[in-house]
OpenMM code with the backbone's topology and positions (N, CA, C; nanometers):
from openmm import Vec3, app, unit

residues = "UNK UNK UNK UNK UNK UNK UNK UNK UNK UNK UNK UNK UNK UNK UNK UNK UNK UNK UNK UNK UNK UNK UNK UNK UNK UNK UNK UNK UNK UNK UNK UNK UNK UNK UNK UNK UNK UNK UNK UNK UNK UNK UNK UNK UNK UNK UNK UNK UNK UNK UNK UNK UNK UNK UNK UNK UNK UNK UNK UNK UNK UNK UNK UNK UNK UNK UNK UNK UNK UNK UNK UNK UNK UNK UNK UNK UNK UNK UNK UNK UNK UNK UNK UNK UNK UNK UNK UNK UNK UNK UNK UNK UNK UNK UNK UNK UNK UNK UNK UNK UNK UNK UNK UNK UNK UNK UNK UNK UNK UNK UNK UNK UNK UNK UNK UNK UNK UNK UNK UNK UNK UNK UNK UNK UNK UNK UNK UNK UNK UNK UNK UNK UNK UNK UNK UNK UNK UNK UNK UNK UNK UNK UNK UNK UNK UNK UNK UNK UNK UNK UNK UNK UNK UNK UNK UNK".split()
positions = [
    Vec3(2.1373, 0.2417, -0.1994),
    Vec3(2.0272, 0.2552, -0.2918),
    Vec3(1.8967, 0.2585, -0.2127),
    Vec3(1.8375, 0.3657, -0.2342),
    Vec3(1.6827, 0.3581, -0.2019),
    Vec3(1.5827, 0.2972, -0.2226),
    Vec3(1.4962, 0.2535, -0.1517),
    Vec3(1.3845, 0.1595, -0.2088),
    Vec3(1.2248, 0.2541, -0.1986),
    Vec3(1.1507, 0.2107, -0.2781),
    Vec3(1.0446, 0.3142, -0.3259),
    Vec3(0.8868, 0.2018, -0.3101),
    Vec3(0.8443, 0.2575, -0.3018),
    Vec3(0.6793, 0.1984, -0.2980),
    Vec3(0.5767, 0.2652, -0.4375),
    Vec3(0.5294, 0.1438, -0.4871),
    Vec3(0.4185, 0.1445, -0.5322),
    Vec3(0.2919, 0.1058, -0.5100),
    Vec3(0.1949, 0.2320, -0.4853),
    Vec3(0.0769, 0.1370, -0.3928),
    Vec3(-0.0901, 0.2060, -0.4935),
    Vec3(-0.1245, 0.0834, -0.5288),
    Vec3(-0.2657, 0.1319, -0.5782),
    Vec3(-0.3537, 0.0957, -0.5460),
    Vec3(-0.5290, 0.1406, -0.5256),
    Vec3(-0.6348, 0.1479, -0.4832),
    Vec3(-0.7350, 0.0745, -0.5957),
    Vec3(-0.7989, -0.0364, -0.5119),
    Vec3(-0.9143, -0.1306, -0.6645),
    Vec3(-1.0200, -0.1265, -0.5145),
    Vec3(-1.1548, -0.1336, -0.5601),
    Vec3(-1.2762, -0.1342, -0.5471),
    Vec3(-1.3106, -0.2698, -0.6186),
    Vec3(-1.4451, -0.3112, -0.5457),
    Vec3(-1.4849, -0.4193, -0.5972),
    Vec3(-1.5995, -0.4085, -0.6787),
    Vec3(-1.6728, -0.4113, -0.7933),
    Vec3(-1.7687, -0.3496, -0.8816),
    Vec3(-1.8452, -0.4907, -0.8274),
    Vec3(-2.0268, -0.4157, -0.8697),
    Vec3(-2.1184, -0.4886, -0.8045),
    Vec3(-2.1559, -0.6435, -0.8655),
    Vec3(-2.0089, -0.6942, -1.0490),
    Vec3(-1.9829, -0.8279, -1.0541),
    Vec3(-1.9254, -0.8775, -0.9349),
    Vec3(-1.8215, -0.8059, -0.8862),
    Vec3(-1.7493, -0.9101, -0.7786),
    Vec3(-1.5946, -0.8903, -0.8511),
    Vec3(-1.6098, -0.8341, -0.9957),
    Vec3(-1.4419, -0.7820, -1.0065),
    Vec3(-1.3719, -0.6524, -0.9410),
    Vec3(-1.2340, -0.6228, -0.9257),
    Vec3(-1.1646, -0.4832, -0.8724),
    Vec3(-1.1487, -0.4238, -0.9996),
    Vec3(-1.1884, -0.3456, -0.9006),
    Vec3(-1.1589, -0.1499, -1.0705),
    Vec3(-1.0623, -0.1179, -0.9855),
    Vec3(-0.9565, -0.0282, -1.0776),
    Vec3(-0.8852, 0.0943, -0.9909),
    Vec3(-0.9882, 0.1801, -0.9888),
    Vec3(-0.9252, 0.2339, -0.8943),
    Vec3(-1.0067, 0.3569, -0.8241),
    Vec3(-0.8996, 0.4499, -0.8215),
    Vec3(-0.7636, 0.4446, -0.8717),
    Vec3(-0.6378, 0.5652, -0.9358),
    Vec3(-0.6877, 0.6378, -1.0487),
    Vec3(-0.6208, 0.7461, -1.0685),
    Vec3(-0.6466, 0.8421, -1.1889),
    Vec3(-0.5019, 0.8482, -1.2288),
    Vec3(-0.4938, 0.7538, -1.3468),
    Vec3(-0.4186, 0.7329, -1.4185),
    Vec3(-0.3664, 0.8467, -1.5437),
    Vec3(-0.2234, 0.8543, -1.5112),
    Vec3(-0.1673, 0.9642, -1.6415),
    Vec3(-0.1321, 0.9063, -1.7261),
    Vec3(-0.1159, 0.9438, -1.8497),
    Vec3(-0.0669, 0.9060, -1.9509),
    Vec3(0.0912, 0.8327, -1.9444),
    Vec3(0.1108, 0.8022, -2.0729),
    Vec3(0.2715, 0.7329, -2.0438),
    Vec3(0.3564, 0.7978, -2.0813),
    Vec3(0.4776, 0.8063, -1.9881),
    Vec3(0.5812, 0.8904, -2.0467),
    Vec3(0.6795, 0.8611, -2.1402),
    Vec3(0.7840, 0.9493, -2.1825),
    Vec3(0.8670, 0.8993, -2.3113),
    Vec3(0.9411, 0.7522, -2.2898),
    Vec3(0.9585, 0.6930, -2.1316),
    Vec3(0.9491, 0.5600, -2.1237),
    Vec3(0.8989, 0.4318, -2.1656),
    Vec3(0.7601, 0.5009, -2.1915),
    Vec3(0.6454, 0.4128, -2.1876),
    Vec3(0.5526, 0.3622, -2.0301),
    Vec3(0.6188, 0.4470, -1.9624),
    Vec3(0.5801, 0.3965, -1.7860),
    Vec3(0.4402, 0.4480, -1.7545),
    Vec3(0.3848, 0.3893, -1.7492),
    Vec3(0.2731, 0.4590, -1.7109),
    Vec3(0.2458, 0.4705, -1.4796),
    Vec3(0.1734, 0.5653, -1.4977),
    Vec3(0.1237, 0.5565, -1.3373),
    Vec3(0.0383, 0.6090, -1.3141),
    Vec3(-0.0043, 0.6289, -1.1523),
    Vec3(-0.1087, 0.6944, -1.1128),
    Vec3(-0.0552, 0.8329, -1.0392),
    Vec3(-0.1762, 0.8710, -0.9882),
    Vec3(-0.1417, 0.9975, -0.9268),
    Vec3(-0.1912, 0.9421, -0.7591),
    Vec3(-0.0792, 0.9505, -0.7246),
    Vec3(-0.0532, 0.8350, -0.6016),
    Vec3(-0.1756, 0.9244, -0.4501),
    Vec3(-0.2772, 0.8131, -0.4277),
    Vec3(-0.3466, 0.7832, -0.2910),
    Vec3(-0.2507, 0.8318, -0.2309),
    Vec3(-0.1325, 0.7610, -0.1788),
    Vec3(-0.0616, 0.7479, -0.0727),
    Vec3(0.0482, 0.8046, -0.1207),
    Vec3(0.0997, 0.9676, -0.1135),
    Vec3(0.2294, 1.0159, -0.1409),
    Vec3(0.3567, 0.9406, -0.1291),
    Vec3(0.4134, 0.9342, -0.2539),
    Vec3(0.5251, 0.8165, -0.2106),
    Vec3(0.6031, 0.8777, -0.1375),
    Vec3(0.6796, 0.7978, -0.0377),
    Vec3(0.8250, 0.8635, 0.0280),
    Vec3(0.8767, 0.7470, 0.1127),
    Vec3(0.9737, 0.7909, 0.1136),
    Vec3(1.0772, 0.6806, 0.1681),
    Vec3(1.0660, 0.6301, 0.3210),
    Vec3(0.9359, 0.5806, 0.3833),
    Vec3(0.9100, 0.5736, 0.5365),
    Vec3(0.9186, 0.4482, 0.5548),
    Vec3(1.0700, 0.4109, 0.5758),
    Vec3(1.1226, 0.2414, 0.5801),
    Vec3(1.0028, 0.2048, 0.7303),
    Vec3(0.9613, 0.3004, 0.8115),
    Vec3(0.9047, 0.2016, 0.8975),
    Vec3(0.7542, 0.1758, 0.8481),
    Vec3(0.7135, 0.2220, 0.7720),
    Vec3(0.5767, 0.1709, 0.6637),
    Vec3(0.5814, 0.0725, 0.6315),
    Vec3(0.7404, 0.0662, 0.5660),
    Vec3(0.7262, -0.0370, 0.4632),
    Vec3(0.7500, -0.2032, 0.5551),
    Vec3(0.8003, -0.1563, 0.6900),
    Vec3(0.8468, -0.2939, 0.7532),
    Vec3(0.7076, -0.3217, 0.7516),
    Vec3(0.5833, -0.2652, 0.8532),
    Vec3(0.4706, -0.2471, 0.8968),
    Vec3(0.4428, -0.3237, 0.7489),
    Vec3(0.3950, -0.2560, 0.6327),
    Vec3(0.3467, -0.3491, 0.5520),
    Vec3(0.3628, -0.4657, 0.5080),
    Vec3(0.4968, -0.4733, 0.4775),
    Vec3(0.5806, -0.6082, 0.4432),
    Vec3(0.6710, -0.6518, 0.4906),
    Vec3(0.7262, -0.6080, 0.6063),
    Vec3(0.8663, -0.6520, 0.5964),
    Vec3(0.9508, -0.6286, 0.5333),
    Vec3(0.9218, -0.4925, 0.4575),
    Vec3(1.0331, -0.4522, 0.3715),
    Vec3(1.1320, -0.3421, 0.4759),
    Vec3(1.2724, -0.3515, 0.4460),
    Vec3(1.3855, -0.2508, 0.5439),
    Vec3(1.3548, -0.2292, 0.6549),
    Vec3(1.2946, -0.3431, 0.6887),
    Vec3(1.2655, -0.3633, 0.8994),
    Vec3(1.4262, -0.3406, 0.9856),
    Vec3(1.4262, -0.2174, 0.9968),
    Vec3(1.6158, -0.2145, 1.0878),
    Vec3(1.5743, -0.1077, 1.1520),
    Vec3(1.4671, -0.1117, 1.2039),
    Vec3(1.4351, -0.0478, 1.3819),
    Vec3(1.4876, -0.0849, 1.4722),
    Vec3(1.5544, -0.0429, 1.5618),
    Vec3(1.6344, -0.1141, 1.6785),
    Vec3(1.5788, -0.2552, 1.7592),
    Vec3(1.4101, -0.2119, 1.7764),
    Vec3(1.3830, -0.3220, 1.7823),
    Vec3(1.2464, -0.3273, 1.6754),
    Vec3(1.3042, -0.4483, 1.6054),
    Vec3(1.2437, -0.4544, 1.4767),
    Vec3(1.0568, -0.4785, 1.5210),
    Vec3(0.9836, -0.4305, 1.3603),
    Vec3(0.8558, -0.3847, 1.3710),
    Vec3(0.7703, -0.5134, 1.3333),
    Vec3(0.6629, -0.5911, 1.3726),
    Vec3(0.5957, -0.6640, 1.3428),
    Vec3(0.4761, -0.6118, 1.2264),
    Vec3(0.5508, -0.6878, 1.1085),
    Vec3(0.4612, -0.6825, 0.9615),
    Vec3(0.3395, -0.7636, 1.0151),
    Vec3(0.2024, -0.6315, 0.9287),
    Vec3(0.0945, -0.6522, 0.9134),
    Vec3(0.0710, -0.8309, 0.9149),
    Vec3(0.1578, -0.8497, 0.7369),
    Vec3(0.2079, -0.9433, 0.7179),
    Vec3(0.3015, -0.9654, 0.6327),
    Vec3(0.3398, -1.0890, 0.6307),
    Vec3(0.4869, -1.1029, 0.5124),
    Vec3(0.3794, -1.0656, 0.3836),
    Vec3(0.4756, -1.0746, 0.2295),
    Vec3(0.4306, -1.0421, 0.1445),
    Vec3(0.3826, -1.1396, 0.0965),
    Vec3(0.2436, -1.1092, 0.0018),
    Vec3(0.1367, -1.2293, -0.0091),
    Vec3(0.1211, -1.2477, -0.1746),
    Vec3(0.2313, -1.2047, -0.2032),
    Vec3(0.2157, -1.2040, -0.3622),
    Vec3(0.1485, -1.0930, -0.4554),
    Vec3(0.1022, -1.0977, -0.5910),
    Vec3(0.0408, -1.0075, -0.6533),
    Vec3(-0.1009, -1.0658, -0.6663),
    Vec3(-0.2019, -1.0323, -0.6373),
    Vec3(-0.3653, -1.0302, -0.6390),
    Vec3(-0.3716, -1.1124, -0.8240),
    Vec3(-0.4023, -1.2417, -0.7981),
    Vec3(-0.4019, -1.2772, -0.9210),
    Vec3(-0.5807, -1.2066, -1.0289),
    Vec3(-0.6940, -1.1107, -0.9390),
    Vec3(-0.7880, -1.1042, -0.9570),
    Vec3(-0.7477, -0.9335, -0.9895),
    Vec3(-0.6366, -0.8830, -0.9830),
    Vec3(-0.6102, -0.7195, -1.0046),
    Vec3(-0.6803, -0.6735, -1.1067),
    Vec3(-0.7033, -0.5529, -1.0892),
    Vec3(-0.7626, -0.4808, -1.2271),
    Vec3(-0.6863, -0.5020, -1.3530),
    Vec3(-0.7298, -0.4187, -1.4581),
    Vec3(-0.6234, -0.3959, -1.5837),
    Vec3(-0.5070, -0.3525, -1.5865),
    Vec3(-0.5355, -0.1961, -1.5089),
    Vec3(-0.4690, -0.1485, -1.5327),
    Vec3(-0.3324, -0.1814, -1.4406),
    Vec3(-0.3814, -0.2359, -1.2750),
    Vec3(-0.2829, -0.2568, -1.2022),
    Vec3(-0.1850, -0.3852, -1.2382),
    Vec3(-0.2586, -0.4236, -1.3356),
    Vec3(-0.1877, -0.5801, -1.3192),
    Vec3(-0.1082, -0.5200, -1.4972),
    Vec3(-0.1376, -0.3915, -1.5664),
    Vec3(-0.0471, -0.3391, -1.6554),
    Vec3(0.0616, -0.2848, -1.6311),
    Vec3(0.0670, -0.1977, -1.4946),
    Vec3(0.1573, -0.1718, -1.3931),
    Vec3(0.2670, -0.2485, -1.3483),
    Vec3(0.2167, -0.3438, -1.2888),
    Vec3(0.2902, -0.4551, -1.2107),
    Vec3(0.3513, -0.5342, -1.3287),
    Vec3(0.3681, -0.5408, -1.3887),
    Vec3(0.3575, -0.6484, -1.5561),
    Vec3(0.5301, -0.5353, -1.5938),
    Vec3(0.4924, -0.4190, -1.6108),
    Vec3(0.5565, -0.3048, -1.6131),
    Vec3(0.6860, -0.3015, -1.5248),
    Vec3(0.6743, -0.3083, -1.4401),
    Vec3(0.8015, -0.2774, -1.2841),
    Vec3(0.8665, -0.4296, -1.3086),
    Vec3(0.7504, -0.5428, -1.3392),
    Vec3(0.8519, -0.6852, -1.3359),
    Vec3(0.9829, -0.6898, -1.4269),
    Vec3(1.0896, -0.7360, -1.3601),
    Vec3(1.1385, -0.7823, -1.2824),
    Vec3(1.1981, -0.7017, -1.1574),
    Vec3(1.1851, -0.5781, -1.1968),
    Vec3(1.1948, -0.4711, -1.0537),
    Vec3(1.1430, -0.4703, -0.9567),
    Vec3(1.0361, -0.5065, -0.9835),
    Vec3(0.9053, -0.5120, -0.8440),
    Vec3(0.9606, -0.5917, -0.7139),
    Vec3(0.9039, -0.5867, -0.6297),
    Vec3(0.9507, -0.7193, -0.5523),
    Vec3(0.8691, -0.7012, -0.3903),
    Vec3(0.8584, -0.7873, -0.3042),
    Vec3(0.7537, -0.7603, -0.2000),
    Vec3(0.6324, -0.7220, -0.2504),
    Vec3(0.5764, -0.7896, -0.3596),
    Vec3(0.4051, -0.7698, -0.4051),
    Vec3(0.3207, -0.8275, -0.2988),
    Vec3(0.2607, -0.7047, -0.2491),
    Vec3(0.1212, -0.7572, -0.1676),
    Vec3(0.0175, -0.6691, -0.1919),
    Vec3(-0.0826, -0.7108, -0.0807),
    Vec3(-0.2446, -0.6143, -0.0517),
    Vec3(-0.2871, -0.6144, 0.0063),
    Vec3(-0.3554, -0.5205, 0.0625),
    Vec3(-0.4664, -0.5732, 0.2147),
    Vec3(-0.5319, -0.5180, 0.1628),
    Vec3(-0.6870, -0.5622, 0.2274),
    Vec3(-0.7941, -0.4816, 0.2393),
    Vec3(-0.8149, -0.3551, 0.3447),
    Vec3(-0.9134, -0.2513, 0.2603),
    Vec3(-0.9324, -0.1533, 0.4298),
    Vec3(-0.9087, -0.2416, 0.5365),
    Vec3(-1.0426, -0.3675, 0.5492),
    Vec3(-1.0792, -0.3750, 0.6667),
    Vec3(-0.9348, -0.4001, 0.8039),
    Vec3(-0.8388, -0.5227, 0.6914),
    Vec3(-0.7441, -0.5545, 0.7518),
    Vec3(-0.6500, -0.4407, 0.8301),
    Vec3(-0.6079, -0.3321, 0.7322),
    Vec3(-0.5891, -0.2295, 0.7633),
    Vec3(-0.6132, -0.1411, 0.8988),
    Vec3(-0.7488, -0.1214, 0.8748),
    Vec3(-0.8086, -0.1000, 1.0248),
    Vec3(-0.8252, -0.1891, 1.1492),
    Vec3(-0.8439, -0.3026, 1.1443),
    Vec3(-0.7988, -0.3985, 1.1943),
    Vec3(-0.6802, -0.4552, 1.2655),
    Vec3(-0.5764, -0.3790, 1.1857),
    Vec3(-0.4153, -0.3813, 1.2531),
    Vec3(-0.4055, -0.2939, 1.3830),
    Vec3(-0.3491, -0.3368, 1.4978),
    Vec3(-0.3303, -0.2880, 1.5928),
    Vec3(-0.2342, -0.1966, 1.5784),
    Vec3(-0.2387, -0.0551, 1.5340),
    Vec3(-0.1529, 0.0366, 1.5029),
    Vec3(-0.1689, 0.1049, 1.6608),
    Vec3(-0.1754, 0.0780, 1.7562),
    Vec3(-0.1682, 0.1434, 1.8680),
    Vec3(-0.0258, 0.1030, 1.9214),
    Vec3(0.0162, -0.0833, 1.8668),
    Vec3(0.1288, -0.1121, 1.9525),
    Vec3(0.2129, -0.0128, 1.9563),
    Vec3(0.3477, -0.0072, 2.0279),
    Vec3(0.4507, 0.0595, 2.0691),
    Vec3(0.5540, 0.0115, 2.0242),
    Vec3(0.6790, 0.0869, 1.9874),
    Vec3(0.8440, -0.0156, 1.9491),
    Vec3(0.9553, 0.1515, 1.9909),
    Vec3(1.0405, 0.0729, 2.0752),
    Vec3(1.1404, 0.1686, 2.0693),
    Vec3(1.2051, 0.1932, 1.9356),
    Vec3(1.2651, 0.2700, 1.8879),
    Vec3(1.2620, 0.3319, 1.7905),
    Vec3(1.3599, 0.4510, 1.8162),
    Vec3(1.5304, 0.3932, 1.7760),
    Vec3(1.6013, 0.4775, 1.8596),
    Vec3(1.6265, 0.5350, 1.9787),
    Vec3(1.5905, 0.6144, 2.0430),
    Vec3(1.5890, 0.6299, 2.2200),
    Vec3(1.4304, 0.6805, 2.2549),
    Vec3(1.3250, 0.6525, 2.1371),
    Vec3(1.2263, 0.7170, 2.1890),
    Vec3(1.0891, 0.5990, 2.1952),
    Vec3(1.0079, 0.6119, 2.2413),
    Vec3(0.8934, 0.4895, 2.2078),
    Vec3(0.7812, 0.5511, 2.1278),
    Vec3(0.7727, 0.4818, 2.0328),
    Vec3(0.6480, 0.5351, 1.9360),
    Vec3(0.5281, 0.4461, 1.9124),
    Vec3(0.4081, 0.4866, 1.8701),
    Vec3(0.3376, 0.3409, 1.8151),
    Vec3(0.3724, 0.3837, 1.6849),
    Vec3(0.2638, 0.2378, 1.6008),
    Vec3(0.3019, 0.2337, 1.4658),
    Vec3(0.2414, 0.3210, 1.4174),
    Vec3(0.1298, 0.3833, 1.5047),
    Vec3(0.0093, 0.4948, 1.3763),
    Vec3(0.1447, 0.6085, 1.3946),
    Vec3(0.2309, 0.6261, 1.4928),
    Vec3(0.2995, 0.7641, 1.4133),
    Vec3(0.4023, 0.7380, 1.3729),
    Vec3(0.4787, 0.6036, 1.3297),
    Vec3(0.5752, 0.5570, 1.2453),
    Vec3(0.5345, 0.5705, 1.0998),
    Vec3(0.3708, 0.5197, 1.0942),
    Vec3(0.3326, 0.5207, 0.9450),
    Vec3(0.3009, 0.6699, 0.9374),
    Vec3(0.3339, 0.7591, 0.9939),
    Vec3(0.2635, 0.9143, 0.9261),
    Vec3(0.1737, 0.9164, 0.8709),
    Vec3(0.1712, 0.9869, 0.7548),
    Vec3(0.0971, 1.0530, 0.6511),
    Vec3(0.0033, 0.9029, 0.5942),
    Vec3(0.0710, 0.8017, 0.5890),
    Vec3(-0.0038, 0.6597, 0.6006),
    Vec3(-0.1318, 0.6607, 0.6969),
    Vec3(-0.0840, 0.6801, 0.8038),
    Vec3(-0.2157, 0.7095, 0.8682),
    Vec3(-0.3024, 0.8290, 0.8623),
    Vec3(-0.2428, 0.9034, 0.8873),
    Vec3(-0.3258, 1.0499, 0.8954),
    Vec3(-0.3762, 1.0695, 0.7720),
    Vec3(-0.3320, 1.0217, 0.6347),
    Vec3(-0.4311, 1.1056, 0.5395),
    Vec3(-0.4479, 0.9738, 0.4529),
    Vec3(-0.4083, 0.8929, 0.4366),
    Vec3(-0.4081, 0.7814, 0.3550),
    Vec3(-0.5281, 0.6733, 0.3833),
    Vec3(-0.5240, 0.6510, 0.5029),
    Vec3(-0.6361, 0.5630, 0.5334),
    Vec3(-0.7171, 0.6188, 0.5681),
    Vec3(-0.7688, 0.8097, 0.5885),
    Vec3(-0.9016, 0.8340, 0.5924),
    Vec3(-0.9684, 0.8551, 0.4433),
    Vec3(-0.8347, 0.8450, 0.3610),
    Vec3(-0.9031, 0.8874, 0.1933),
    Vec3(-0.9626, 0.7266, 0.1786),
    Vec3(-0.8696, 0.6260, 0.1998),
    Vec3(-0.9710, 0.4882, 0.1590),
    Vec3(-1.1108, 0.4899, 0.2284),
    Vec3(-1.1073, 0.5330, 0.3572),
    Vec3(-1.2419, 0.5320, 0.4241),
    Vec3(-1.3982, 0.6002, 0.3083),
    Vec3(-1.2747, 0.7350, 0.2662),
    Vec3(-1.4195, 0.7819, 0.1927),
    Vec3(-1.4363, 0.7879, 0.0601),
    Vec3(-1.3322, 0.6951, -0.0223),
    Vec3(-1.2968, 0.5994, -0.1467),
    Vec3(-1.4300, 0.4674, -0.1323),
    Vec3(-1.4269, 0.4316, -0.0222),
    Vec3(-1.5284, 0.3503, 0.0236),
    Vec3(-1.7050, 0.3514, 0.0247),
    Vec3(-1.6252, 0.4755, 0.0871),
    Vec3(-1.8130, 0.5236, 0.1107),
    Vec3(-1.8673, 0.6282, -0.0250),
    Vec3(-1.7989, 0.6953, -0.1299),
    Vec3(-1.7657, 0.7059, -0.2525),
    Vec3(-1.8889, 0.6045, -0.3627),
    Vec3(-1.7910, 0.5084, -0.3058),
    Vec3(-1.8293, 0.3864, -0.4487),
    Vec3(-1.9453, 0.3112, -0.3827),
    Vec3(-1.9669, 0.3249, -0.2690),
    Vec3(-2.0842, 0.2169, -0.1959),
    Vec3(-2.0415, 0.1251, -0.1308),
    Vec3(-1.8635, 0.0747, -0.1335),
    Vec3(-1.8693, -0.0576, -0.0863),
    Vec3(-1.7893, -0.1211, 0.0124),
    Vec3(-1.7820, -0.1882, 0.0685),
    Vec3(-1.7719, -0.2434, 0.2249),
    Vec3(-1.5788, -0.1995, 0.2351),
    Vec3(-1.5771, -0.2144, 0.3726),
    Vec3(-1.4361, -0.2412, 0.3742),
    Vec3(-1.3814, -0.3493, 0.3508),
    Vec3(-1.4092, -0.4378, 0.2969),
    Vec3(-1.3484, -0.5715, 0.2407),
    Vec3(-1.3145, -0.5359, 0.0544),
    Vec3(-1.4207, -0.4959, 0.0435),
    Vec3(-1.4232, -0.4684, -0.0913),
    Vec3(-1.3438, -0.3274, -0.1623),
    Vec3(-1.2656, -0.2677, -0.0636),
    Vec3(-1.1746, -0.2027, -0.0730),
    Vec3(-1.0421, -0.1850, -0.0493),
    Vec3(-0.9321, -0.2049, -0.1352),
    Vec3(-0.8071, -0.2596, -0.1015),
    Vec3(-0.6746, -0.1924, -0.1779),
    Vec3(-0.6117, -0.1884, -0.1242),
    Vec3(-0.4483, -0.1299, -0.1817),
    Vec3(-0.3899, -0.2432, -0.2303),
    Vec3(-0.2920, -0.2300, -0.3324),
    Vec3(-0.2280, -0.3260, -0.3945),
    Vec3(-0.0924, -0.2532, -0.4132),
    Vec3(0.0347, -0.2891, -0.3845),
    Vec3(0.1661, -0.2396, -0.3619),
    Vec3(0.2704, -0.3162, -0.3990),
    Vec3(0.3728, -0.2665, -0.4374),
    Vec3(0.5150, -0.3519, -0.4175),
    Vec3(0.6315, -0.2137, -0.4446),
    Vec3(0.7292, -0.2925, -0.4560),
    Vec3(0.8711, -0.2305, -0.3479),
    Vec3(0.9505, -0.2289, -0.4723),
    Vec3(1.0377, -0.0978, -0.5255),
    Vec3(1.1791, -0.1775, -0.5770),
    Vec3(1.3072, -0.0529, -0.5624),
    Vec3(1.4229, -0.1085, -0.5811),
    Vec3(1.4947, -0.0621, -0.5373),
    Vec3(1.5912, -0.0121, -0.6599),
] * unit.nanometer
topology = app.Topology()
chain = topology.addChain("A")
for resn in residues:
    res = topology.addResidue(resn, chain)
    for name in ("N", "CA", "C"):
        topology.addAtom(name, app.Element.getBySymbol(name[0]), res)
């Protein structure tokens, strides 16, 4: 069985609460609602170690950002309608901020089958297009890299 990522984008409004910053579709004959995903979903188990520790089975395993830190008890509406949604499916709920994000030493190195990679080209499209859209999600709304953050979880 495959495991899948859900990852959404909140801004901090100039109270000090998170907005999404997703463009939300309507709900389907489920009732599921979602976004139209920042970060193209796909199955890049070495992302997901990197983020959480989720399906870390790299030969030699990948050092998470961090373990999972729970669900943002301060989430927007809509994300915390989401997450409310996937429960009891959900599982590995976390978040970082940009800053942390950028902050992560994505230069380290890990063998990785017979070849050595760092993590910026384990995370792909994570890196290359994902974290320059938060950069200008950021500069967008006005507000710091702290005050800009992904919110995610895992299910299988």
């Amino acid at each position: 069985m495959g495991c899948d990522i859900h990852l959404f984008v909140e801004t901090k409004d100039p109270a000090g609460g998170w907005v999404s910053r997703d463009i939300w579709l309507p709900r389907d004959e489920d009732g599921i609602i979602d976004a139209e995903d920042l970060y193209e979903p796909n199955r890049n188990y070495d992302l997901f170690a990197i983020l959480a520790n989720v399906r870390n089975r790299s030969i030699d395993p990948l050092t998470p950002i961090n373990g999972p830190r729970g669900f943002p008890d301060d989430a927007s509406p809509e994300v915390r309608e989401a997450y409310e949604w996937w429960d009891p499916d959900g599982h590995s709920h976390s978040w970082f901020t940009l800053r942390e994000l950028l902050d992560f030493d994505w230069r380290k190195t890990v063998v990785n089958k017979t070849m050595e990679q760092t993590y910026r080209e384990l995370a792909g499209d994570f890196w290359t297009d994902t974290i320059p859209r938060l950069i200008d999600l950021a500069k967008q709304h006005g507000v710091s890299h702290d005050d800009t953050r992904i919110v995610f979880w895992f299910d299988n």
